[in-house]
N, C-alpha and C positions, 0 to 999 in steps of 0.2 A: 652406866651403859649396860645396858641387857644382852648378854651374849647369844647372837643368832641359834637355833637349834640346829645342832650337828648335822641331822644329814641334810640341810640345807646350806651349812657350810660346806660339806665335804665335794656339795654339786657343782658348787662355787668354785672352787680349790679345781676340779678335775675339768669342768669347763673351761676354767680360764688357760688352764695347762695343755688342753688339746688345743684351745685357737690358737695358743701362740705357739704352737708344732706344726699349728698351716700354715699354706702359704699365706704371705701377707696382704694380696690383693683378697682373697678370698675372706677371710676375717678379720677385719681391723675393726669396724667401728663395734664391732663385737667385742674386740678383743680388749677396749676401752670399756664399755659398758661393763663389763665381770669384772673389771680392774676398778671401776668407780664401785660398783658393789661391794668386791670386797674391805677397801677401804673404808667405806661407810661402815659395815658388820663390823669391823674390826677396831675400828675409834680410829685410826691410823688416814695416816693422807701418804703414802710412801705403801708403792705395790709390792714389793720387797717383803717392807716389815707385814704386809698385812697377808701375804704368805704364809710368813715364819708363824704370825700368832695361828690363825688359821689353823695351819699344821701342830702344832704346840698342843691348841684347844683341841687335836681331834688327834687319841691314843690310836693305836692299833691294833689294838683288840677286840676294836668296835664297841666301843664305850668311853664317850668324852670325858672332860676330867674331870667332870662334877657328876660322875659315875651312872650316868644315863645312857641306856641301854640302844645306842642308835638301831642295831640290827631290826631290833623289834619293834623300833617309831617308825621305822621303813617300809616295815611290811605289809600287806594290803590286813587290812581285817578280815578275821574267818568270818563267815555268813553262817 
């Protein structure tokens, strides 16, 4: 399994984390959708675990743990 690129996960991870701080008529089939996502990215069927890996795989120093430099894959390109 190919691990999603980090700030693709981290978008994942803080999406899913705000719908389900909504209220629940407001976000729900959303808030399944980033839960199926993240599962999928994660090799995982359990929203829980694919959390934890999720968070695991992304340091906080803004650089994953296969030491790729998210800050700068984020960033628009200079012109």
């Amino acid at each position: 399994m190919l691990k999603p690129h980090p700030t693709e996960l981290r978008r994942l991870v803080e999406e899913y984390e705000t719908l389900t701080a909504a209220p629940a008529t407001a976000a729900e089939s959303r808030i399944a959708d980033r839960a199926y996502t993240l599962c999928v990215s994660t090799g995982t069927r359990d929203v829980g675990t694919a959390l934890a890996t999720a968070r695991a795989w992304l340091a906080p120093d803004g650089r994953d743990t296969d030491g790729r430099d998210t800050a700068a894959a984020a960033a628009p390109a200079a012109v």
